[in-house]
Every structure is written in C-alpha cells, then in structure tokens.
N, C-alpha and C positions, 0 to 999 in steps of 0.2 A: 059852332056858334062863335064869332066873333065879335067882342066885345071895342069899344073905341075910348081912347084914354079919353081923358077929361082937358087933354087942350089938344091942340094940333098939331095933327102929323104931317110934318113936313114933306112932299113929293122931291119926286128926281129933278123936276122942274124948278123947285124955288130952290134949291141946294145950287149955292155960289162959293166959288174959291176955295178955301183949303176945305169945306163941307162937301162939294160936291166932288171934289176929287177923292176924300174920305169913300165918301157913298159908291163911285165908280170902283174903288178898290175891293171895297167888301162885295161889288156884283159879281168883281171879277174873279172872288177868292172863294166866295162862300152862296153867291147864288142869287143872293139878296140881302138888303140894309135890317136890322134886327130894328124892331118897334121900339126899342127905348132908344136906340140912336135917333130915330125918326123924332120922337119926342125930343129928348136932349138937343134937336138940331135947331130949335126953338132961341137956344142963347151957343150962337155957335162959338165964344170963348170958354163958353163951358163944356160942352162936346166933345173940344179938339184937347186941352186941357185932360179930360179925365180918363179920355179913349189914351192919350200918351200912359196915363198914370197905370190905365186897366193892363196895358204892353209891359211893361214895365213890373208890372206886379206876376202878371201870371205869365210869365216866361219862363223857361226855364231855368233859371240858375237864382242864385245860386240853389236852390230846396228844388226838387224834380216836379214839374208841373201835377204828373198827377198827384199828389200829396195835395198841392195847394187847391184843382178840385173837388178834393174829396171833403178841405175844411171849407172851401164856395159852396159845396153842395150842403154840408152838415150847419152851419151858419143861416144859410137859405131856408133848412128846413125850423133850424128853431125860430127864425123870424115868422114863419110861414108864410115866406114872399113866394106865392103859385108860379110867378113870370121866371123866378133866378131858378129856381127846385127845376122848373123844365127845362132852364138851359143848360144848367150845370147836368144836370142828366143827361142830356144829349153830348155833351162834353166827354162824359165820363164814360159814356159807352164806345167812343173814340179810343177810350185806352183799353176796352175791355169787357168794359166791367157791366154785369145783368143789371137787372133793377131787384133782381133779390140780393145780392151783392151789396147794391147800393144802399137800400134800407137797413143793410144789418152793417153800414160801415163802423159805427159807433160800438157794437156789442163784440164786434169781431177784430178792431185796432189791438195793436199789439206794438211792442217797443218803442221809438220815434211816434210812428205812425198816433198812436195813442196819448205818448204826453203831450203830440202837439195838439191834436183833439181836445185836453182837458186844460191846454191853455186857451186853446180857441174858445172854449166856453166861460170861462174866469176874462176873457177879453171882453167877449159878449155882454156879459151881466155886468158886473161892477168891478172894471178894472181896478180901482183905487183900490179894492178890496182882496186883491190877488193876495191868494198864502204865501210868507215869502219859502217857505217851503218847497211849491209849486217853482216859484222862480228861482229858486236854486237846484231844482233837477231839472229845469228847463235850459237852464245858462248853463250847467255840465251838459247838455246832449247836441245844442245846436250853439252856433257862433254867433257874435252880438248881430253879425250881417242876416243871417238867417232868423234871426227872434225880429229882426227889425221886417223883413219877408213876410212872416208869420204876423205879424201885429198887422202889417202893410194888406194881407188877404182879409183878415176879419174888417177890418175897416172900411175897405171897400166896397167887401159887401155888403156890410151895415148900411152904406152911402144909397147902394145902386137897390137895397131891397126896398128903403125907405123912399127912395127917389117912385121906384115902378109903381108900389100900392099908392103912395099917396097920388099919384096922375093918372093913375087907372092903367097902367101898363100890366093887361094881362095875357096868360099864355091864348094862342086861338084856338 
C-alpha cells in the first residue's frame, strides 16, 4: 500500500534546472528520485541546499560512512521516522549488515562505535544537558572535526525525520 504525502510530489516533468538535473542523476545512479526528494522538490533552494549538506554529512570522511548509518539508522529509530528506519536499513545492508544485526546495533556497540551512540543520544534528547563527563570521553576518542561529523549526522536526521512525518513521507 502506498501512502501520498500531504503536499505534492513533484514529477520528472515539472523538475527544471539544477532539480531536474538532481533527479536525472539519482535515475541514473540509484534507479529512481526517493519520495522525500520528490517532496523537498517543492522549494527547490531547499532541496539542492540540503541534498549538498546530506553529501556532505554522510560521506566518507572523515568518521567511515558506515558508523555514520548506523547512528542515521539508530536516531531514525528513536524518532520513529518509518520513511528514514527503511532507508537507513537499506543503506545499511549495503555494508552488510542483517536486520538482526541492525536491531541489536545499540546492545551490541562497543568502543568508538558505542560512545558515539551514547553521544548520539545526549544530542538527541537535550543537548544543552550533555554530561560534561560524556563530552570529555568523547573529545578524547574523536577529533573536534569528527564530533563536528557526529553532531552534523544526528542533526540531519533530526531535520529530514521531522521533515518526512510531518508531510507524510512514508515508506511504500
């Protein structure tokens, strides 16, 4: 069953200049344009904007992409954004990984892996409220570049989970 967000999804037809050149590139990479782009296409300085920012965030460097899905997937799930949890899991089985794997990403982190999960979640909830405890075994394990990485994925996702439910961007 396919659900339809709550404004309009833009077609290959109405997508003009840097948008439809966006949307040609994702045909030609990935198959087809993802339903929140289609949405987001809506104010295309905000598209092209955040689609740089989303490049940018989840690439590799400096912190290894998959880390940075595993806290898009683990963010995703405590928001319970259904659209990001399915894409992050499609993501994440690109590197690997099951979906029993993936449910137990949280019980099963370890070193890195884990303190960045437990700042990801102090991001989440009330940053201002961070232990500075927490932020001093986090500034010994990662560099101001990588906490800025790390700050940079939870945010995003915060953006693009709140962005999908509130438009009705859900998985089909």
């Amino acid at each position: 069953m396919s659900t339809l967000p709550r404004v309009h999804v833009v077609s290959d037809e109405e997508a003009k200049g840097e948008v439809k050149a966006l949307f040609d590139k994702m045909i030609e990479s990935k198959g087809q344009v993802p339903k929140w782009m289609r949405v987001m296409a809506n104010c295309d300085d905000i598209l092209m904007s955040f689609f740089a920012l989303f490049r940018a965030t989840m690439d590799n460097t400096p912190l290894a992409a998959d880390l940075k899905w595993k806290l898009a997937y683990h963010i995703s799930e405590l928001n319970k954004c259904e659209f990001c949890v399915s894409v992050t899991e499609m993501q994440l089985s690109e590197f690997g990984m099951t979906k029993e794997e993936m449910k137990a990403i949280r019980s099963t982190a370890q070193g890195r892996d884990a303190l960045a999960l437990d700042y990801a979640e102090a991001v989440n909830g009330h940053p201002y409220k961070i232990e500075p405890e927490l932020i001093e075994k986090v500034k010994a394990e990662f560099s101001d570049e990588e906490l800025v990485e790390l700050t940079s994925v939870v945010g995003l996702f915060n953006f693009v989970n709140k962005f999908n439910d509130a438009l009705g961007v859900f998985p089909d």
